[in-house]
C-alpha positions as CSV (number, residue, x, y, z in Angstrom):
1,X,99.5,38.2,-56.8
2,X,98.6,41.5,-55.0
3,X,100.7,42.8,-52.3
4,X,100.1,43.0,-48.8
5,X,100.0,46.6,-47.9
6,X,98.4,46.9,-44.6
7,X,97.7,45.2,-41.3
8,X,94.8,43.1,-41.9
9,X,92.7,45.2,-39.6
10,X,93.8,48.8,-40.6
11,X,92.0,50.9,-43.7
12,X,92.0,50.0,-47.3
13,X,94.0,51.7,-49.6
14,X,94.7,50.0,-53.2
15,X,98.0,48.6,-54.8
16,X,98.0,47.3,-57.8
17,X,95.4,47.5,-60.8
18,X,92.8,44.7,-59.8
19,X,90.3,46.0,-57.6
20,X,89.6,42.3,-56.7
21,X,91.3,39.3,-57.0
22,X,92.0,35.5,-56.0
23,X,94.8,33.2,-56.2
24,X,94.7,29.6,-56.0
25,X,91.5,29.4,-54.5
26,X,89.6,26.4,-53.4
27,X,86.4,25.0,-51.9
28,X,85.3,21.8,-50.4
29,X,81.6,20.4,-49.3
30,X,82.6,17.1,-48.1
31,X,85.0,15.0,-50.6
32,X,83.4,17.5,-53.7
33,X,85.6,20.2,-55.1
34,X,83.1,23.5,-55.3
35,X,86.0,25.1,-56.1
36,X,89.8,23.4,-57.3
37,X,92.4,26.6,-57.6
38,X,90.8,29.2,-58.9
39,X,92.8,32.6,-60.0
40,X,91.0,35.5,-61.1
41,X,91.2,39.1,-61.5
42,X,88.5,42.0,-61.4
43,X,89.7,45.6,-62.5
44,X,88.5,49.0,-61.1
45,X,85.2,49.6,-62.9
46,X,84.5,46.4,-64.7
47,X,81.8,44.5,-65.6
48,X,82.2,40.3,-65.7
49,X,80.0,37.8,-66.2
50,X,81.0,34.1,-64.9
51,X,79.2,31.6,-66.2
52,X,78.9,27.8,-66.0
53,X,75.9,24.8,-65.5
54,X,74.6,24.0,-62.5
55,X,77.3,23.0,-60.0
56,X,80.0,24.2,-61.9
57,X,81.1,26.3,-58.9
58,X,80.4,29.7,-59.9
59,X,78.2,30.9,-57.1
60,X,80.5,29.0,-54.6
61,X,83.1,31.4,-56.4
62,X,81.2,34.5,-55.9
63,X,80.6,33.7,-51.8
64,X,83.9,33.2,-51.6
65,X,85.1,36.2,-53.1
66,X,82.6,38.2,-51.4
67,X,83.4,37.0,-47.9
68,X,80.3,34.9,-47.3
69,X,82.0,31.8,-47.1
70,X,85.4,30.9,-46.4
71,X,87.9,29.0,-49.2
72,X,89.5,26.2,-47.8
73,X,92.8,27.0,-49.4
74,X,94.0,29.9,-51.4
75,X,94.2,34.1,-50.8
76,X,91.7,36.9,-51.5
77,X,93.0,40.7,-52.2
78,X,90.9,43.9,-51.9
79,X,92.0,46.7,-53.2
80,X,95.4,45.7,-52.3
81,X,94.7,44.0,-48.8
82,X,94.3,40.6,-48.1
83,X,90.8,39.6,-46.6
84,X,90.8,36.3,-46.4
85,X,92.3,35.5,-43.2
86,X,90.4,38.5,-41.5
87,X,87.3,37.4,-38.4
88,X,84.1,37.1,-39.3
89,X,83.5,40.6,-37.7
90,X,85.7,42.5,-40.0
91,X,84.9,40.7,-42.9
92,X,81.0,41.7,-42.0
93,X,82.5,45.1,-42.2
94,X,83.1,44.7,-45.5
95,X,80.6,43.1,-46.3
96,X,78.6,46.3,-45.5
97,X,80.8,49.2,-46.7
98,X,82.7,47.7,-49.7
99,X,80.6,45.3,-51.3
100,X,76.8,45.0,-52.6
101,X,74.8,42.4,-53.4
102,X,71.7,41.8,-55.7
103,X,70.5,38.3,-55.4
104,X,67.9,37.0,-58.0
105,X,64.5,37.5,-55.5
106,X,65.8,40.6,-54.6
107,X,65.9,39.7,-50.8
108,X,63.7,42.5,-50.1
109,X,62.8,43.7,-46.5
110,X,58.9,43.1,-47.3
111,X,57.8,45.3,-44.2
112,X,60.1,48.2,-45.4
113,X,59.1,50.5,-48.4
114,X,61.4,50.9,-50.9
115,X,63.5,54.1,-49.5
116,X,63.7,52.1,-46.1
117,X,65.1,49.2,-48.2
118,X,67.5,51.3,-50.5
119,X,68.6,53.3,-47.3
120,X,69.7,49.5,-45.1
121,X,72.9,49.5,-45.6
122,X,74.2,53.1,-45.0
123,X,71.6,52.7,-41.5
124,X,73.0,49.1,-40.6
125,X,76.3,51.5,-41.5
126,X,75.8,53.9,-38.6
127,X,73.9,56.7,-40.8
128,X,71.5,58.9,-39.7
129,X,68.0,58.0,-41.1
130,X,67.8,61.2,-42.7
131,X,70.6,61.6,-44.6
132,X,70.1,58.1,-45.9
133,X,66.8,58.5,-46.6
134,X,67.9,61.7,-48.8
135,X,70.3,59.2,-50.3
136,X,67.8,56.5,-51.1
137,X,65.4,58.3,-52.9
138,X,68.1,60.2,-55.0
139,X,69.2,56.5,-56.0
140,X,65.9,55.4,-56.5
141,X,64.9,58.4,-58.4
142,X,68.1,57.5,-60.9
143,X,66.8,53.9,-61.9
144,X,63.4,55.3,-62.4
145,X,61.5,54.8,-59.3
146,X,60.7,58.2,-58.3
147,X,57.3,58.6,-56.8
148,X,57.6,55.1,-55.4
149,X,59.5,55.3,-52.7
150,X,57.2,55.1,-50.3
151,X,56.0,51.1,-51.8
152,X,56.6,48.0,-49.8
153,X,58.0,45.5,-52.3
154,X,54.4,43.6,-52.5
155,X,53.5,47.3,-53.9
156,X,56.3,46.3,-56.8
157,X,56.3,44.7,-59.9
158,X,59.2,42.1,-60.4
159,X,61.3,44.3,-62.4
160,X,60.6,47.3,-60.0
161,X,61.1,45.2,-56.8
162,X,64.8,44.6,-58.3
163,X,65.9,48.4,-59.4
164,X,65.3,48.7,-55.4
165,X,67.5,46.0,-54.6
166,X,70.0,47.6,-57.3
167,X,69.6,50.8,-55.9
168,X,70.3,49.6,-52.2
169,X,73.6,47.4,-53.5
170,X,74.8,51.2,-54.8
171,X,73.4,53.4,-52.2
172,X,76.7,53.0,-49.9
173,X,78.6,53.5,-53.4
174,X,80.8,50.3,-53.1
175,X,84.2,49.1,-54.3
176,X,82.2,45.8,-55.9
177,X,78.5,45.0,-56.5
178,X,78.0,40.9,-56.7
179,X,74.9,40.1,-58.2
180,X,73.6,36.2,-58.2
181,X,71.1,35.5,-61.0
182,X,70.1,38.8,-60.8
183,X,67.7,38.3,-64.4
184,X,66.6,34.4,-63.2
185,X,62.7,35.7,-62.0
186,X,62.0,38.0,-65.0
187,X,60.8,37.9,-68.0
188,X,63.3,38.6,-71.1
189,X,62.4,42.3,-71.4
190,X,62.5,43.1,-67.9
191,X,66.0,41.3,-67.2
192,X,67.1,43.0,-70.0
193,X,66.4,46.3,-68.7
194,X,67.2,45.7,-65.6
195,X,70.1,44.3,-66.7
196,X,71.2,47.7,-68.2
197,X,70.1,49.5,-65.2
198,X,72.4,47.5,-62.9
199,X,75.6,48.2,-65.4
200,X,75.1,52.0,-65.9
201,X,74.4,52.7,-62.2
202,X,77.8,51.1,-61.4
203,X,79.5,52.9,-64.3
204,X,78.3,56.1,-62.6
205,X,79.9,54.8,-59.2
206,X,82.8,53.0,-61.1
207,X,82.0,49.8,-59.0
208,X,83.4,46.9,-60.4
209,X,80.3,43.9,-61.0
210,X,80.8,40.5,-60.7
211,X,77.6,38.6,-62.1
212,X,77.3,34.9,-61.4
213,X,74.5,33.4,-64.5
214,X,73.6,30.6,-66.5
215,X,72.0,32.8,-69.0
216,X,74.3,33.5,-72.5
217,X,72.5,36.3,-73.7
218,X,72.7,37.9,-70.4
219,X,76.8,37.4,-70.1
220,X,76.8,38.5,-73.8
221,X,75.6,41.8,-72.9
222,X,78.3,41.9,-70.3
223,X,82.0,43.1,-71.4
224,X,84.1,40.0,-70.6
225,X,83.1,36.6,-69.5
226,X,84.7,34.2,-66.9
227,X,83.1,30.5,-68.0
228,X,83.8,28.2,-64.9
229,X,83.6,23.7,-65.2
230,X,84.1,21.5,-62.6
231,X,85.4,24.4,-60.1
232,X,88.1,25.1,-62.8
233,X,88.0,28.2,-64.6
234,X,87.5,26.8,-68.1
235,X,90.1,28.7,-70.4
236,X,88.5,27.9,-73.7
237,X,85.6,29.2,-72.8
238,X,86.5,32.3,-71.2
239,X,86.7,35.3,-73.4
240,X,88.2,38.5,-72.3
């Protein structure tokens, strides 16, 4: 288990080698375990894949660890801090300055272009507009989209629509990018790339990802898997 090393609402500063982890977590809706003790570990820099069927508990896993929802039972370190027990505010916080998220539709602003999108979070951050706009389009300009910036995501094709959601999980360079389904609307080609786009951008951050998929040939191309049954991480089908 990682240490506690600071009050729960002071900075972050890391102990230990994960960059993310959770002990013994669980998750109820009702009487039906989402979750049933969960431990897992992320490392500084790392890509993981968690896979499982449908209800198998793996995007209940990723909310959790992300701070969306709460576990019923079990502890949550960041970077050497324990998050779990902090308010909703805080955890917001971090939501916003240590974390990003690409969901599988993107969750695109649809009245913003795409440098308004990719800039949100260092705005919603207390930015200035220009230096985050200068910041957006150097992201966008890295996963290809230069000369788009100025395109509302109805401007976008699928596969374009989602670099702009990559680029706006990495524009406030984050400890952790969570990314739900992020391949489900595309076609195999697109995902594919995109895919790729999504793994070397955080290699250039060193952001850890934590991708939540049914897909196989999606967590293949991912350096270690995390399968996940019956809110049980399922040890013989996890491979390092």
């Amino acid at each position: 288990m990682q240490p506690q090393t600071t009050d729960p609402h002071g900075p972050l500063r890391t102990a230990g080698t994960s960059v993310l982890s959770g002990r013994g977590l669980v998750k109820r809706y009702g009487a039906q375990h989402a979750l049933a003790g969960v431990d897992i570990d992320i490392q500084p820099g790392e890509a993981v894949a968690i896979v499982g069927p449908s209800g198998s508990g793996k995007t209940s896993l990723l909310h959790v660890l992300a701070g969306i929802l709460r576990a019923d039972a079990g502890e949550i370190h960041l970077a050497g801090q324990r998050i779990d027990q902090l308010g909703e505010t805080r955890r917001a916080e971090l939501r916003r300055t240590e974390f990003g998220f690409v969901f599988q539709s993107g969750m695109l602003v649809a009245e913003l272009s795409a440098e308004e999108n990719t800039a949100l979070p260092l705005l919603l951050g207390g930015s200035a507009r220009k230096p985050a706009l200068t910041a957006a389009r150097r992201w966008l300009d890295r996963l290809g989209l230069g000369g788009k910036e100025a395109r509302r995501p109805g401007e976008l094709s699928g596969g374009e629509a989602q670099r702009v959601a990559i680029a706006r999980a990495l524009a406030h360079e984050p400890r952790v990018i969570f990314a739900d389904e992020p391949t489900g609307a595309l076609d195999t080609r697109t995902g594919r790339d995109t895919m790729n786009a999504l793994l070397n951008a955080a290699a250039e951050t060193g952001a850890a990802v934590v991708i939540v998929t049914h897909d196989r040939d999606l967590a293949d191309s991912v350096p270690r898997t995390v399968a996940i049954r019956d809110g049980r991480i399922d040890a013989g089908g996890a491979a390092a």
